[in-house]
N, C-alpha and C positions, 0 to 999 in steps of 0.2 A: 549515542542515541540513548534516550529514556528506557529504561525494561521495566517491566511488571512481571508477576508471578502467572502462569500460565493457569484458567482453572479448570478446562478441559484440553484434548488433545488438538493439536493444530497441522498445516502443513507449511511449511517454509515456502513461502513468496516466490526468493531467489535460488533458494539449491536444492527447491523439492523433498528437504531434507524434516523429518517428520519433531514436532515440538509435543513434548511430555506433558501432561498434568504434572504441575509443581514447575518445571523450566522456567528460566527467564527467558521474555519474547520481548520484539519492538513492532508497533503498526510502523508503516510507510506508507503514504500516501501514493497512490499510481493512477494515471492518466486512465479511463478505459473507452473515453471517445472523446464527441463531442455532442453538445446541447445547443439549441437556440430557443430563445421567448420571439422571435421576430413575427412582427404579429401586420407584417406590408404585404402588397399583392405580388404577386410575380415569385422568382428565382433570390433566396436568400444570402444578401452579400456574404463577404467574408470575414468584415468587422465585427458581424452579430455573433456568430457562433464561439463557445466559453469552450473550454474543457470541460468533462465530464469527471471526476476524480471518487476512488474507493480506497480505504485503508485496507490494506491485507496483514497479516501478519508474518514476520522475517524473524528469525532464530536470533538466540543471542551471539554469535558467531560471525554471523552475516549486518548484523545492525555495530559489531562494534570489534572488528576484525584486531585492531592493533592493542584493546587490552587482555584478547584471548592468547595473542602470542606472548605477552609480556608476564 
């Protein structure tokens, strides 16, 4: 995954684990519901509703595991 230079401090997405000013991070995008425009009367099928998605920020650790061990 992509990194960038961190330019303030962050929290880790996936291990809680805290990102530095100066660190490399990576966003990942994550599901955090769902949304609909359905704009019919009644009870909104099941076809209408999208995901809802936010980029969080993931360590460099966590975004790119097998060139940390390497």
């Amino acid at each position: 995954m992509k990194t960038r230079k961190a330019n303030k401090k962050y929290k880790c997405h996936l291990c809680e684990g805290t990102i530095n000013k100066g660190d490399q991070y990576a966003h990942k995008s994550v599901v955090i519901g769902k949304e609909t425009i359905y704009a019919g009367s009644g009870e909104v099928p099941d076809w209408a509703w999208t995901p809802a998605r936010a980029t969080m920020p993931v360590c460099n650790e966590c975004a790119n595991p097998k060139e940390v061990e390497a």
